[in-house]
C-alpha positions in Angstrom: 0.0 0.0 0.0 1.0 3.9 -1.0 -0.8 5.2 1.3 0.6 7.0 4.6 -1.4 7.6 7.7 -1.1 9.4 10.9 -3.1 8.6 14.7 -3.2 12.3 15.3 -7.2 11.5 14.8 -8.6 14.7 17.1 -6.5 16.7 15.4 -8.1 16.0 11.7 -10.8 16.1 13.6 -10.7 19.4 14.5 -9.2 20.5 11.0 -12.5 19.3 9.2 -14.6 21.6 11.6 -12.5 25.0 11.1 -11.2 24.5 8.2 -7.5 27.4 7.8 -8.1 30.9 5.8 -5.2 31.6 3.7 -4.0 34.1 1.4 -1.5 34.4 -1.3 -0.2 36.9 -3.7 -2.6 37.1 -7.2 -0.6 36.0 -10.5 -1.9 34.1 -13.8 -3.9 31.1 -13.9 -2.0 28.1 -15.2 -4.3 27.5 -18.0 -7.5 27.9 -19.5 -9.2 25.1 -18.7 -7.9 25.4 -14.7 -10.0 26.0 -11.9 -8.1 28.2 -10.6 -10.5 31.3 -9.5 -8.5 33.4 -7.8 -5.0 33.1 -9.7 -2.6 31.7 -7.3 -1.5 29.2 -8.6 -3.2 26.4 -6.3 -6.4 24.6 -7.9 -9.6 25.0 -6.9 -12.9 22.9 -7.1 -16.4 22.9 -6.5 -19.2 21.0 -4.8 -22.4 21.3 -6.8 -26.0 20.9 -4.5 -28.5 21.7 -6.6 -30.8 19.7 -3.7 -29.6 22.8 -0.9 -32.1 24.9 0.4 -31.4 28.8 0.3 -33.4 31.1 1.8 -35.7 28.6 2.6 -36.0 27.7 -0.6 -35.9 24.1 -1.1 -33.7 22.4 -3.7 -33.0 25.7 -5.2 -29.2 24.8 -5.0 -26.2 26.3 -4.3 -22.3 25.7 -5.5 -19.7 24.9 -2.6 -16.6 26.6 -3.7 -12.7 25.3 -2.2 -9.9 27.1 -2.9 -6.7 25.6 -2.6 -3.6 26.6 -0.8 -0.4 25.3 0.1 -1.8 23.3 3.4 -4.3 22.3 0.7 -8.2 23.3 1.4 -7.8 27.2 2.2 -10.8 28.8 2.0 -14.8 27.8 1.6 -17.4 29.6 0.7 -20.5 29.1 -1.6 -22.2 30.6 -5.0 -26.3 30.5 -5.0 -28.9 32.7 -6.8 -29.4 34.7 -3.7 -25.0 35.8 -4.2 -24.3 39.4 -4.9 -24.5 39.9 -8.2 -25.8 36.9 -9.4 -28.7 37.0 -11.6 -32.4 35.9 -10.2 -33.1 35.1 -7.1 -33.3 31.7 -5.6 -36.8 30.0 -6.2 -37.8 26.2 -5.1 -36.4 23.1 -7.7 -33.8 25.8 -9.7 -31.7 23.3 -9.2 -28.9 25.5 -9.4 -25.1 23.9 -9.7 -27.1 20.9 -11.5 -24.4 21.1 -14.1 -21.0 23.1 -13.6 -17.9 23.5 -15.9 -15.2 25.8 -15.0 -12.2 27.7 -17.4 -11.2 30.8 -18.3 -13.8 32.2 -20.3 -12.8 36.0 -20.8 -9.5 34.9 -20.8 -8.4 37.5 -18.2 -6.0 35.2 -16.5 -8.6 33.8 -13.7 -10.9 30.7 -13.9 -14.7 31.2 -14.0 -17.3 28.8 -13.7 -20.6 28.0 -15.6 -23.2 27.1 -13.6 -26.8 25.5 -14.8 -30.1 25.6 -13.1 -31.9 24.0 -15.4 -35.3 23.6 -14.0 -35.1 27.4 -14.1 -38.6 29.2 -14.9 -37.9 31.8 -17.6 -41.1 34.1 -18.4 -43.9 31.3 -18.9 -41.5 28.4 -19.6 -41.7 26.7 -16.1 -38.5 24.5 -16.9 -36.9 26.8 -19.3 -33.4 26.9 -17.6 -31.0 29.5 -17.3 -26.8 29.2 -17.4 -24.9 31.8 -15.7 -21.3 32.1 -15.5 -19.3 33.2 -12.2 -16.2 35.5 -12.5 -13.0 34.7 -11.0 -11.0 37.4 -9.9 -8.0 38.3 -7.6 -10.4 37.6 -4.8 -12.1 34.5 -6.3 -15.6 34.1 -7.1 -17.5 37.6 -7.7 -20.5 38.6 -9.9 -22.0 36.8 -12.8 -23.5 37.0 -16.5 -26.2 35.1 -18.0 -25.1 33.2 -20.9 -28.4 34.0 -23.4 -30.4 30.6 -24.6 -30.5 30.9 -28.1 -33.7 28.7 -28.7 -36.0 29.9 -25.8 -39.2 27.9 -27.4 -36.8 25.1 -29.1 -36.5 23.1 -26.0 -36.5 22.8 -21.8 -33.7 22.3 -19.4 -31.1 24.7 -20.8 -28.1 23.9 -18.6 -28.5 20.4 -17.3 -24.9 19.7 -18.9 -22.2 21.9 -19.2 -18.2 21.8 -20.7 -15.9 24.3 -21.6 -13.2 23.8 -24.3 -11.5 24.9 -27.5 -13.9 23.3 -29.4 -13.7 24.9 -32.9 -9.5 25.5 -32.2 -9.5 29.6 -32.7 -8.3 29.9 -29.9 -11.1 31.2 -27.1 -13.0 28.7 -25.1 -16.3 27.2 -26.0 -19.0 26.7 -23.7 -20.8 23.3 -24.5 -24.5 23.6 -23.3 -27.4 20.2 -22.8 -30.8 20.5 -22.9 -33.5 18.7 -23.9 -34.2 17.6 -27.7 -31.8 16.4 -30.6 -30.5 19.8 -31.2 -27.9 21.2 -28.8 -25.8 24.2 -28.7 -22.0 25.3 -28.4 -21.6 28.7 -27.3 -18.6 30.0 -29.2 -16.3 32.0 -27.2 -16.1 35.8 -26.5 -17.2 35.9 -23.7 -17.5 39.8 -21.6 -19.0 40.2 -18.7 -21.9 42.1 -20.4 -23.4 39.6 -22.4 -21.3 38.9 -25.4 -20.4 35.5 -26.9 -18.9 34.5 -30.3 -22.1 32.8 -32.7 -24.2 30.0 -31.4 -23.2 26.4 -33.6 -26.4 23.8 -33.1 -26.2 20.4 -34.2 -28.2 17.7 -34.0 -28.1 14.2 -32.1 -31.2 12.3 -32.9 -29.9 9.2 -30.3 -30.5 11.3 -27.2 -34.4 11.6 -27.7 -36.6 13.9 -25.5 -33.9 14.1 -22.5 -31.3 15.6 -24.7 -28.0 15.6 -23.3 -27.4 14.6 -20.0 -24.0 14.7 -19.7 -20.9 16.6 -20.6 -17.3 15.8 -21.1 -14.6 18.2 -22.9 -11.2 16.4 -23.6 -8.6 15.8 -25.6 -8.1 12.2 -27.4 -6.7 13.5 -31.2 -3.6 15.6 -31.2 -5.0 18.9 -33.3 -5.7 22.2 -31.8 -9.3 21.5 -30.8 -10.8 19.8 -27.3 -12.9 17.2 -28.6 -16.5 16.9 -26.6 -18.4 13.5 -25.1 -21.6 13.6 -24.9 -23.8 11.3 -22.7 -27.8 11.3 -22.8 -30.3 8.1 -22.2 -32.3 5.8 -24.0 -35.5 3.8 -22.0 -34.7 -0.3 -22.7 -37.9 -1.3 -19.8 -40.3 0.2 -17.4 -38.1 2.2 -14.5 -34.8 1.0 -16.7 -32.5 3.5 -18.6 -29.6 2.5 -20.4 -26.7 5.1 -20.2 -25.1 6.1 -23.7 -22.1 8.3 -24.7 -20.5 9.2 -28.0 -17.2 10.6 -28.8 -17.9 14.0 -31.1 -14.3 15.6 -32.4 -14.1 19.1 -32.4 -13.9 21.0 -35.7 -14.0 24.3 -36.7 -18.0 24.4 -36.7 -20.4 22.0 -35.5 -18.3 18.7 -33.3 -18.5 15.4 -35.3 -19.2 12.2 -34.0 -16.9 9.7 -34.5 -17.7 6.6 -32.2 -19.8 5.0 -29.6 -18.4 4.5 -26.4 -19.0 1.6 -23.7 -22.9 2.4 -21.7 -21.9 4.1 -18.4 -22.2 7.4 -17.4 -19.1 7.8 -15.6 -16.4 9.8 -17.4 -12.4 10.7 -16.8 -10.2 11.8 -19.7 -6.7 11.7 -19.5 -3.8 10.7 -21.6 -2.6 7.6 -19.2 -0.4 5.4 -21.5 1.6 9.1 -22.4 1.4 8.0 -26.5 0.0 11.8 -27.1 -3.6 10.6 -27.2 -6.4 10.7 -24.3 -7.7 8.0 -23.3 -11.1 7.4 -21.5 -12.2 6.0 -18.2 -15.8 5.2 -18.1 -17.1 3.8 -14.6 -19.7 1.9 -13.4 -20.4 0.3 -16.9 -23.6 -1.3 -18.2 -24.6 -3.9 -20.6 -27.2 -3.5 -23.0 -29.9 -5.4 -21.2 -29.3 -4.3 -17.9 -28.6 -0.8 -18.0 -28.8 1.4 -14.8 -30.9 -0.7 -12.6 -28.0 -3.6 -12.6 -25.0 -4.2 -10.8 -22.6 -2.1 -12.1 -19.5 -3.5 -14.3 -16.1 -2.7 -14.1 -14.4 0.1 -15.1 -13.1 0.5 -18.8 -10.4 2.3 -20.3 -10.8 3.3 -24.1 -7.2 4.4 -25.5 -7.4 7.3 -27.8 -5.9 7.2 -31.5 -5.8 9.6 -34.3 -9.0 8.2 -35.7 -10.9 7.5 -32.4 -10.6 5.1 -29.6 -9.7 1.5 -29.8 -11.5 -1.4 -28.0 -12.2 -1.2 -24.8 -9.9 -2.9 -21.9 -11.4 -3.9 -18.8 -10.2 -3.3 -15.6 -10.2 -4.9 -11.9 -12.8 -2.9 -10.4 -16.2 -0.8 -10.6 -16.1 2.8 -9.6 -16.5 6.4 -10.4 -13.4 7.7 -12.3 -10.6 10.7 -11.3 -7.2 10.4 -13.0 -4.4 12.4 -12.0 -0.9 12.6 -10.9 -0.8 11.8 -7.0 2.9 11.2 -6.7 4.1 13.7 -8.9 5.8 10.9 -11.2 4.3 12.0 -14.8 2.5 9.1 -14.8 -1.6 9.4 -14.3 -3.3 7.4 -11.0 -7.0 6.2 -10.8 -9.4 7.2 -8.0 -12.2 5.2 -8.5 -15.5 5.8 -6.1 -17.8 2.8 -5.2 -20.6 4.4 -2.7 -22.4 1.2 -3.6 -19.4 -0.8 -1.0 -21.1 -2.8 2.1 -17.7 -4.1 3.4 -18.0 -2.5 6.6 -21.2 -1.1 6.8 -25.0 -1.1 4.6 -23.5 2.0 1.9 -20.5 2.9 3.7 -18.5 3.5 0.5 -15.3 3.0 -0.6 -12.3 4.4 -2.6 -10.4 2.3 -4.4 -6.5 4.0 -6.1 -4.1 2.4 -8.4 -1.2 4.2 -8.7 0.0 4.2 -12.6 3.0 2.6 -14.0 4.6 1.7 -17.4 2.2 -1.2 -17.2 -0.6 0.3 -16.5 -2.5 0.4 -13.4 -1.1 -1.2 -10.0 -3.0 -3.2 -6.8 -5.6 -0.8 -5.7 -5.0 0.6 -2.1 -8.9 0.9 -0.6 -9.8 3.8 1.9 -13.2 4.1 3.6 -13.9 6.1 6.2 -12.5 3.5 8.6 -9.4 3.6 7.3 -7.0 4.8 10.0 -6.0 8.5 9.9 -9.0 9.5 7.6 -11.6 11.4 10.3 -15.0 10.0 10.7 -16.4 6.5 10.6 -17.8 4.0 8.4 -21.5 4.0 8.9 -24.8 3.5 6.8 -25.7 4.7 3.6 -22.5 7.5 3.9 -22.1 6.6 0.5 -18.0 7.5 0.4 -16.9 7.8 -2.1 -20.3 9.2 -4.5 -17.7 11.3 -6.5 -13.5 12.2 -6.2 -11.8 14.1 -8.0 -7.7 14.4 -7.6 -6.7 17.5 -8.5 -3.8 19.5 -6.9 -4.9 22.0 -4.0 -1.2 22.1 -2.3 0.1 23.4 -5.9 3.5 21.1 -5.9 2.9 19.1 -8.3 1.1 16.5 -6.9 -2.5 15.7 -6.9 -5.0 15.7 -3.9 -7.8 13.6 -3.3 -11.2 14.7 -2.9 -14.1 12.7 -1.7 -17.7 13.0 -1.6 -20.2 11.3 0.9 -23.6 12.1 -0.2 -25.5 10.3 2.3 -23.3 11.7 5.4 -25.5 12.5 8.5 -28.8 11.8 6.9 -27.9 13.4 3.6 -26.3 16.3 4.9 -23.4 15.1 2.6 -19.8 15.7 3.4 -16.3 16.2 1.7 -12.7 14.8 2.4 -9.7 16.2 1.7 -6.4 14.2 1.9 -3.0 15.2 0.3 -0.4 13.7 -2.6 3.0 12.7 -1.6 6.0 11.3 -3.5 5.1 8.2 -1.9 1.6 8.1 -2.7 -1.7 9.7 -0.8 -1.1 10.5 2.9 -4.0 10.4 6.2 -1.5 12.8 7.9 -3.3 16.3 7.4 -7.0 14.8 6.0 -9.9 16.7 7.1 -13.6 16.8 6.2 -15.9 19.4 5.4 -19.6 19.3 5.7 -22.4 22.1 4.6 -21.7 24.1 6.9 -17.9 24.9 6.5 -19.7 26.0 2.6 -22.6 28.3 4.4 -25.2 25.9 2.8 -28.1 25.2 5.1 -28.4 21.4 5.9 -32.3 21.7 5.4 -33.8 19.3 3.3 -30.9 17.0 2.5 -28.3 19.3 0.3 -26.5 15.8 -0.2 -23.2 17.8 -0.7 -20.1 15.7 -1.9 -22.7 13.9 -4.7 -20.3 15.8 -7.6 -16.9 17.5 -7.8 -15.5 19.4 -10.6 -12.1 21.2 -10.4 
């Protein structure tokens, strides 16, 4: 095992409860496609709850924000509809931070974030949607700009999937929107904060049906100047049974193009693990035709990316929800796979399972749960550890952090850990936990924080 732990257990303890404030001078972001909000260098992610209550509002949602810093989480806070300068004004089922996407969308050297509520009411349309995006600045976080629908009439749910990426290669990112029907949208970029955007490019994917687009990946698996774009929707195979698709669509210099089919599943990470130039892709928590969501899961797949597409899918050990990044700092990508679904200890404790990556591919998983020694808290029912991760690097040297969400913490309260890369793998010694209220999101009617993070 990689992993290094600590029995300094009260002292996590007390981490995860008053979480450090830290500051550091403002500089560039590191790219545009880095959530990175406030410039400094460190990452940042967020903590979507479109189920939180604000103002009394329930499931009007809300966005938990962490910024990193170099004792990794730094600062918390939160995004809603009821923010300063956001548009509108919290209302019950907005379902705001159903879909996020973050990157640097005015190109002003700090990483904003999209943000969908798309069960939005907009005039008469009770589910019209709306998609705002939240400026970055020196500071983080700060005032926002609807992003207009061009199709008002054409469709519901504006927003219920979100990516940003090159997608047409001029240079400026794209913003990637889902809603429902065959036609969706890509928001060229050009971006102000007043309003502008480059044109609107539709196209049309007559697989999705009535839910349109569910899902949102950007990536890169080709090796030309554009981010190429998955695309994940449903199709109904029996009564109460859904089976998850997703297509690879290259990016071109208008509409994307799809090239290929990808294994059911609705569990995405992109990355480019076997370092040939190409991305590969991680779907999690596969299904089989017959089965589709209401079966045990499969295992996870990895589909290697070539010039053309991807090539066959190759199965691997274990089920889970897919995070790839560098933990150790080796230039070689790692797998964080979540499996809430785990009863090992506990009815729904959860699990994380990480294989650390190597010439030959992926090692022996390590598995962590929230009995794992150093990690604050304690296995119990229906936690659900491990409903998403993400690794992404907080600290800012080089090495990626994990992140893990527990949706079903404390009666759906929900609840995220934090524990840091090493040279020698992930280490206990410094983990912490934050629930809702280290985000100033109101624990009223289950905000099941820690259900998805994006960074």
């Amino acid at each position: 095992m990689r992993l290094r732990t600590t029995t300094a257990l009260a002292a996590l303890l007390a981490a995860g409860v008053a979480p450090v404030t830290l500051s550091a001078p403002a500089s560039a972001a590191t790219g545009p496609y880095t959530a990175d909000f406030n410039g400094d260098g460190h990452a940042d992610a967020v903590a979507p709850s479109p189920n939180a209550s604000t103002s009394g509002k329930w499931w009007s949602g809300a966005v938990g924000v962490v910024y990193g810093s170099s004792a990794g989480v730094g600062r918390t806070a939160s995004v809603s509809q009821n923010s300063t300068g956001v548009p509108g004004s919290a209302e019950e089922s907005d379902g705001f931070g159903q879909a996020v996407a973050v990157g640097d969308l005015d190109k002003d050297g700090y990483s904003d974030l999209a943000v969908g509520a798309p069960q939005e009411q907009v005039g008469d349309d009770v589910s019209g949607g709306t998609v705002v995006i939240v400026w970055g600045s020196p500071t983080g976080l700060k005032g926002a700009t609807t992003v207009k629908d061009p199709a008002v009439s054409g469709h519901d749910r504006w927003g219920q999937a979100l990516a940003i990426g090159d997608f047409t290669g001029d240079g400026r990112p794209d913003l990637a929107v889902g809603a429902s029907g065959t036609t969706q949208w890509i928001v060229k970029g050009g971006f102000t904060r007043s309003g502008t955007t480059g044109a609107n490019i539709s196209y049309t994917t007559s697989w999705t049906g009535s839910t349109g687009v569910l899902r949102l990946t950007a990536g890169k698996i080709d090796t030309d100047a554009r981010a190429d774009l998955l695309l994940g929707g449903r199709t109904r195979i029996a009564s109460e049974r859904n089976l998850d698709h997703t297509y690879l669509y290259f990016g071109t210099a208008s509409a994307p193009t799809k090239k290929t089919e990808l294994p059911y599943g609705k569990q995405l990470a992109v990355g480019d693990i076997d370092k040939d130039g190409y991305g590969d892709i991680v779907t999690g928590e596969t299904q089989t035709a017959t089965g589709g969501d209401l079966e045990t899961p499969g295992p996870a797949v990895v589909s290697h990316g070539t010039a053309s597409g991807v090539g066959a899918p190759e199965a691997l050990t274990d089920s889970g929800r897919p995070s790839l990044g560098d933990i150790d700092g080796d230039g070689r990508l790692d797998l964080a796979l979540g499996h809430p679904d785990d009863s090992g200890i506990k009815s729904g404790n959860g699990t994380v399972l990480v294989q650390y990556g190597g010439a030959d591919g992926f090692g022996t998983p390590t598995r962590l749960t929230q009995d794992t020694p150093g990690i604050p808290g304690a296995a119990e029912d229906n936690d659900f550890f491990g409903t998403a991760v993400l690794l992404t690097d907080l600290t800012g040297d080089g090495r990626a952090d994990l992140l893990a969400g527990s949706d079903g913490e404390n009666e759906a309260d929900g609840l995220v850990h934090h524990l840091k890369g090493t040279a020698t793998g992930l280490t206990t010694s410094g983990s912490a936990y934050y629930g809702p209220s280290a985000f100033a999101i109101p624990t009223a009617y289950d905000p099941s924080l820690g259900g998805v993070l994006v960074g």
